[in-house]
N, C-alpha and C positions, 0 to 999 in steps of 0.2 A: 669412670663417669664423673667423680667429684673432679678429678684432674681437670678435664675438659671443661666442666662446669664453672670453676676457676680461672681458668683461663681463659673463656668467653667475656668474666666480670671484668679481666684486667684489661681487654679490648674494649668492652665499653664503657669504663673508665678513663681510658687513656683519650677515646673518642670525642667524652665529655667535656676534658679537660682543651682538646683542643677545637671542641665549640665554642668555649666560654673567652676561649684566649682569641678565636678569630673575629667576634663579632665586634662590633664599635660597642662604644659605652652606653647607647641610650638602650640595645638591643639589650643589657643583661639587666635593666631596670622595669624592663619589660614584665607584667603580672599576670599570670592565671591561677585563675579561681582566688582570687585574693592573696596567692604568694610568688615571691621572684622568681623566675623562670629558674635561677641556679637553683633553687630548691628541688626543682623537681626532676633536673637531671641529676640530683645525687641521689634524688627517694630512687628513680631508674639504676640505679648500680647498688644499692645498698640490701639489706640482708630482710626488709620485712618484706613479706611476697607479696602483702596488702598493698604496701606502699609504691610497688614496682611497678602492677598491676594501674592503681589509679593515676602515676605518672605516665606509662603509655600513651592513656587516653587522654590524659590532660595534657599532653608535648603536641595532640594531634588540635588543639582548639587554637593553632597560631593562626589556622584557617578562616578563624573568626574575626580575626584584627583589623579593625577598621584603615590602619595606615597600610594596604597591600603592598606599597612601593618600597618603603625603610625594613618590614621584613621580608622580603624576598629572600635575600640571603641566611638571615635565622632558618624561614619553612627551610630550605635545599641542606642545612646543613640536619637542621632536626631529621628530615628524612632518612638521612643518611645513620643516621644515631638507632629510629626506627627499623631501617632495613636489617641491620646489625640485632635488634632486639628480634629479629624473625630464627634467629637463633639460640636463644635464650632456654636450660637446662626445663623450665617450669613451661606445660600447654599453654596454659591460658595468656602468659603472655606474649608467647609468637601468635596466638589469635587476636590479643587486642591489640599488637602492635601491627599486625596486617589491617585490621580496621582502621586504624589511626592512619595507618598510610592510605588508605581510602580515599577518608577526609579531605590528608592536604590539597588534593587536588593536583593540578600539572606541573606544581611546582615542584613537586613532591616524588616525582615516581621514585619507587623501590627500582634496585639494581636489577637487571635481567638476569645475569650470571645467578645471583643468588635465590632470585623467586624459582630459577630452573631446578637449581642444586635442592627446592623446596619439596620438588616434586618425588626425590627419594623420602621426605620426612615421614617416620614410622604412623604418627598421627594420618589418619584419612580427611580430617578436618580440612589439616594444613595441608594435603595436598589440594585440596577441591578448592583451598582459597588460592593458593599459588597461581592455581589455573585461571581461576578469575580474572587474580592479578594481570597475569600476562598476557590475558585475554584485554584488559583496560588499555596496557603501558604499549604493546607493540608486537600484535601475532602477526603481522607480514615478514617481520622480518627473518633470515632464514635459520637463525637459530631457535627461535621461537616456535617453529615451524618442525623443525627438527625435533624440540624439546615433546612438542605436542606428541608428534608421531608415537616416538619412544611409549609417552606416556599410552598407548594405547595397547601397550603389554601390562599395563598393572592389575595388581591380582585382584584389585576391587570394583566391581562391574559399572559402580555411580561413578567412579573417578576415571572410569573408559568411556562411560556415556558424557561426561564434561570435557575432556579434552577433542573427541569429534563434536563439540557441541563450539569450541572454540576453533575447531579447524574450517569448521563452515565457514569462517567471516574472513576467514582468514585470506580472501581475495585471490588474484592468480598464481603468487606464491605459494596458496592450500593444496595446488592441482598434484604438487608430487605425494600429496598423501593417496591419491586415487586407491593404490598398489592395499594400501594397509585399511586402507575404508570399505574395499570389494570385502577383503579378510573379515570385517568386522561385522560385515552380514551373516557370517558364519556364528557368532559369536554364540557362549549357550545364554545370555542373558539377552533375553526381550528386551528390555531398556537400553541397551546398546545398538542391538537392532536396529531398532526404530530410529535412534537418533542417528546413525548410520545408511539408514535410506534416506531423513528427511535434507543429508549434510549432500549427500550423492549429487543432484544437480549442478550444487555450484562447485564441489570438489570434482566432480569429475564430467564438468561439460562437455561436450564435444569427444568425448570418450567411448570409443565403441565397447570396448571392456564392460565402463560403468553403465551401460545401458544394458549389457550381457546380464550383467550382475540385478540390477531392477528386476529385468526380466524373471532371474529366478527366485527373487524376493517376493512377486508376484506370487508365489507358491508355499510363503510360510506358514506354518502354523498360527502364527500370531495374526488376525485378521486389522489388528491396527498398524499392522508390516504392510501386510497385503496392500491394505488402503493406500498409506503413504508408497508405497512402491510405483503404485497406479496413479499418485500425481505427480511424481517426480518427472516421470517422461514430459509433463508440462515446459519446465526449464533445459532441462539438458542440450537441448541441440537439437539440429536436424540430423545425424543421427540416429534419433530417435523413433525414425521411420520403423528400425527394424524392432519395435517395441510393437507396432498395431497387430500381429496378428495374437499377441501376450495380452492386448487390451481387449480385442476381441472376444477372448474366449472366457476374459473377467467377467464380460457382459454376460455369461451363464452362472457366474458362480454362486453358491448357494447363500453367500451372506452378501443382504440387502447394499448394505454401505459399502461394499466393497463394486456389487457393481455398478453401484451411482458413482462411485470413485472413476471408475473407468471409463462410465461414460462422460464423466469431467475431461479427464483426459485427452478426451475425442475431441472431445469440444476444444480443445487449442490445438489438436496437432495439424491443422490445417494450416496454422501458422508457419511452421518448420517443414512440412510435406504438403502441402493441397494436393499434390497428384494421388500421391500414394494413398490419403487419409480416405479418397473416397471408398476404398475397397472396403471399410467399413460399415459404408450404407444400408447393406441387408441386416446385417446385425442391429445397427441403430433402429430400423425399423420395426426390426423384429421385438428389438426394446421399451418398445412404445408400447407393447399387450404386457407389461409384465407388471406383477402384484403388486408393485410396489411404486406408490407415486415417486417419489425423489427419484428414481429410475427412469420411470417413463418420464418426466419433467430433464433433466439432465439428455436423454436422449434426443427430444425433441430438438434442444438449444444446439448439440453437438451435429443435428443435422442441418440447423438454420445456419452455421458456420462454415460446414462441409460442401452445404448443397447450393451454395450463391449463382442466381439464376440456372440453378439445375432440377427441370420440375420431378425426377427420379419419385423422392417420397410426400410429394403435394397429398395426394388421397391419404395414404396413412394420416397425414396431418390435419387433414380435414377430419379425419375419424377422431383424431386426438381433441379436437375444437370441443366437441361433447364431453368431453373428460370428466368424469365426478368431481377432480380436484380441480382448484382454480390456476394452479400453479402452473398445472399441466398445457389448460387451455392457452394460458400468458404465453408460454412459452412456444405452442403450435403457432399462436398467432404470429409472435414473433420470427419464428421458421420462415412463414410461407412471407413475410416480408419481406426478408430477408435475399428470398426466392425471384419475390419482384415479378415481373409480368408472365413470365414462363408459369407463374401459380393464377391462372385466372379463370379456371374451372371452379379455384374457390371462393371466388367471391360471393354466391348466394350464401356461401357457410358462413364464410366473414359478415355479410351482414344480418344475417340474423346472430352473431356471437354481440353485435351492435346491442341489442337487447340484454345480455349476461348482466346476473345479479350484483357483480363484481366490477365498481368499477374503472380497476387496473386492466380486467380484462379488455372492456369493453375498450379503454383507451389506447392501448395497444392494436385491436384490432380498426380501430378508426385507420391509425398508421399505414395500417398492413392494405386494408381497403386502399389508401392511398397510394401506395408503393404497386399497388397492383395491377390499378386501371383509376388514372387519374382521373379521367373526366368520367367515369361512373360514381366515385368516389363523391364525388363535389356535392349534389342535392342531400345524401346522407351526413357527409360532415357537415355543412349547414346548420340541420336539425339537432344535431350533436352538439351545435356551440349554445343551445336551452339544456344542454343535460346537466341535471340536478347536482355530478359530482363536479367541483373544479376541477381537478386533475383532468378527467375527460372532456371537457372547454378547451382548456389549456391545450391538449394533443389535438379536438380537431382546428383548432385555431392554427396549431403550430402546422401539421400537414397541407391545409389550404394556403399557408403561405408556400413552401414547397412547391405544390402546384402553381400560384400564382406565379412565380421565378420564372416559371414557364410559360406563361402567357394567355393560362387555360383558364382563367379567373377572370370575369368579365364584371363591366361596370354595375350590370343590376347586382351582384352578391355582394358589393362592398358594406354597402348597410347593416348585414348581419357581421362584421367584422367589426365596424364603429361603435355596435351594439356591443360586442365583446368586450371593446376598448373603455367601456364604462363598465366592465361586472367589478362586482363587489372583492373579488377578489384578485392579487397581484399577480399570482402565476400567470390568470389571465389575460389579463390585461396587456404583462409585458409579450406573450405571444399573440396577441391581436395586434399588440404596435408592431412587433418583428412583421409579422405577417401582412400586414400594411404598406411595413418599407417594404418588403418584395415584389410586392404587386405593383406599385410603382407610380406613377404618373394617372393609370387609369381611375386610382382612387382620391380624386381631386377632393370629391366630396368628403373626404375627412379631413382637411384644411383646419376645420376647426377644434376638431377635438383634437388633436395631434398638436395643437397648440396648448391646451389642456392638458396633456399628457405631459409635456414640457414641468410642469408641477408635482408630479407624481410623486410620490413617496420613494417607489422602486426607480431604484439608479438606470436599471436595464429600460424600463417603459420609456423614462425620459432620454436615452441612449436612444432610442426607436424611435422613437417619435421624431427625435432631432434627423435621423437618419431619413424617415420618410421623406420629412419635409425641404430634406434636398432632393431627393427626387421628385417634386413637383417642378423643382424650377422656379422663374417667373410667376408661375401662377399663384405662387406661395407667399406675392411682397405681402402682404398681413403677418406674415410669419416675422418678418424683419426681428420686430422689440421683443417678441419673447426669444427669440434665437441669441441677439445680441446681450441678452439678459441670462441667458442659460449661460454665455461664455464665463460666466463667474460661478459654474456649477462646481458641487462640490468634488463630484467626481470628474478629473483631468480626463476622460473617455468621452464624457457626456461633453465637458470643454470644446473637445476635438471635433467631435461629429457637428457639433454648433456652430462651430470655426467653417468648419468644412460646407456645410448645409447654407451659409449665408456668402459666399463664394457662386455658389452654386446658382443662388438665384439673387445676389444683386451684385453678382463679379466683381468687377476689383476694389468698389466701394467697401465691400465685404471682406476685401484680402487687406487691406488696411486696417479695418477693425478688430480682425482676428487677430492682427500683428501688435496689436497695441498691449 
């Protein structure tokens, strides 16, 4: 051990020696912490462990030098000096020289070969930094990749749960861990587990195995397995179809987050399967009576996603509208939105949820009123844009515009839109101006305030407003000086629409102006 020990010092010795000989003269004049840098590569080789210890970390502060360009070559060669100290007889300083190499930064990386060769060091420390390391310096590449794998035999469960925690990121190159990631769901430590389903997605996408393998993680003992098992199917693939009848039966199982997990789950596999995901319908519905809100809130959404213009669980959703929870109701409301016209049994429900104490809720169902039956909608959102909360202004503001797009918004309602476009508040405001420019030409009558809004605070309002008032046209030459005066707005968006809007309605007088 002394031998070796010895013989490390005369390597970095000799390494020293041909730092000091490679750099130019101004780089060995060079000072930390108020002595010559030669100082401190000798304390780095010499016999007091003190002194070894505080030159590590003081070789790592070149990172601090204000000329980055003249020491470029000191940090690469320091580094090099550093990665060699990842060897060193004493702990503490392969840990602070793995810090130090931190530090440098990109100038700096430690050697691959050697942070690998790290990963046998007897210390546990130094492997979990090695791991780090290599996780910084370059886990795609395929020896790094390799090194991971390996490490995921080591007899320490934290240093098996770090190397799948760096094979996650590890990109398309990670995929050939799949084989040894499935393994590691077996593992008898929890902590590897877990980190081994929540790695499973992007190690093993599009992998029918690793969705095999979810599947049976779905059945751990560990309920925080369980959980993560039941979102991973979110990522994986399409695929992952053959997961829903595994999410299905989560939606019974007896801990609460576990099957809110699964109804998450539901909730995107519509993305990767919509045909398949409907088969899950009964279940979700049947989800909707269970004790547990985050359950029946999660169910609802995964059927708003599932069931697009499919009026299947409209009633259940209408049931859910009454919810004691609010979260629950938000999210029905949002369902039957979702659902769109095929949901128009519920609209007496929708508008009395108009009424909810809450309101998110209320504002959400404004939407859903709208998405449902447009022209019933309209005399309610109306009245909606005096509701006491902003947020619910803002939504039926923004909905009425929606409909206006469509032509269903006629001249008498614009007045309560211009009323909007003066509330005290910005959210709504800048959705009374959107909602303005989509109505269009019919809403002549706000000529003035839209000129008004052109000042606004919020960049979006004045964005809007610019935008309206090209769709008047002509009828908008009053608009000319404040249009031409927006063009010097601060935001180049608000510029543009202004450019654009004064085209619109004084043609090519306007395209010259814009161009100047």
């Amino acid at each position: 051990m002394r031998r070796d020990f010895l013989a490390t010092r005369t390597q970095l010795a000799a390494l020293a020696c041909f730092f000091v000989a490679s750099i130019p003269g101004w780089a060995q004049e060079v000072t930390l912490k108020g002595k010559p840098l030669n100082y401190w590569l000798e304390q780095l080789h010499g016999d007091n462990l003190a002194k070894r210890r505080e030159a590590a970390l003081a070789l790592a502060e070149f990172y601090q030098a204000t000329d980055q360009q003249k020491l470029k070559m000191a940090r690469a060669t320091a580094s090099a000096i550093l990665a060699d100290a990842l060897k060193d007889h004493d702990e503490s300083i392969r840990r602070q020289a793995a810090a130090a190499l931190t530090k440098l930064g990109k100038e700096a990386k430690p050697d691959i070969t050697t942070l690998i060769q790290k990963l046998k060091d007897p210390d546990k420390a130094a492997r979990i930094k090695a791991l780090t390391e290599l996780e910084k310096v370059s886990r795609t590449e395929p020896a790094v990749v390799k090194a991971l794998i390996e490490a995921l035999k080591d007899t320490d469960p934290s240093v098996r749960a770090r190397a799948i925690s760096a094979l996650k990121n590890a990109g398309p190159g990670g995929r050939e861990a799949a084989p040894a990631l499935i393994q590691a769901l077996k593992d008898s430590d929890n902590r590897v587990r877990l980190a081994a389903v929540s790695a499973m997605p992007s190690v093993g996408y599009g992998s029918q195995n690793a969705v095999r393998a979810l599947i049976d993680a779905c059945g751990d003992e560990d309920s925080a397995v369980r959980r993560w098992s039941a979102y991973g199917f979110r990522d994986i693939g399409p695929v992952a179809k053959e997961s829903l009848p595994a999410l299905i039966e989560l939606l019974k199982h007896q801990d609460e987050k576990v099957r809110s997990t699964a109804a998450t789950a539901l909730f995107w596999s519509h993305v990767s399967v919509p045909n398949e995901a409907k088969e899950a319908i009964p279940a979700l519905v049947e989800a909707l009576k269970d004790s547990a809100s985050e359950v029946r809130a999660q169910a609802a959404a995964a059927l708003g996603h599932i069931c697009e213009h499919d009026p299947t669980p409209v009633r259940s959703l209408i049931a859910a509208l009454q919810d004691a929870d609010e979260k629950v109701r938000n999210k029905a409301a949002w369902a039957l939105l979702s659902i769109g016209p095929p949901a128009r049994i519920a609209i007496p429900a929708l508008i009395e949820v108009l009424k909810d104490s809450k309101p998110e809720v209320r504002a959400t169902a404004a939407h859903a009123l709208g998405a449902v039956d447009k022209e019933a909608a309209i005399p309610y959102l109306l009245k909606m844009l005096k509701d006491p909360a902003p947020e619910v202004r803002a939504s039926a503001a923004s909905r009425l515009g929606w409909i206006g797009e469509e032509g269903k918004i006629t001249a008498e309602q614009v007045p309560a839109l211009i009323r909007a476009l003066r509330d005290p508040e910005s959210q709504v405001r800048q959705q009374a101006a959107t909602a303005l420019a989509q109505v269009g030409s019919i809403a002549i009558e706000a000529i003035p305030d839209l000129i008004l809004a052109l000042q606004d605070p919020n960049e979006q309002t004045r964005l809007h407003a610019a935008r309206g008032l090209g769709k008047m046209g002509p009828r908008a030459e009053k608009a000319i000086p404040a249009l031409r005066e927006a063009l010097q707005d601060a935001n180049p968006t608000v510029r543009t629409f202004a450019a654009h809007s004064l085209q619109c309605i004084e043609g090519d007088t306007a395209r010259r102006v814009g161009a100047k």
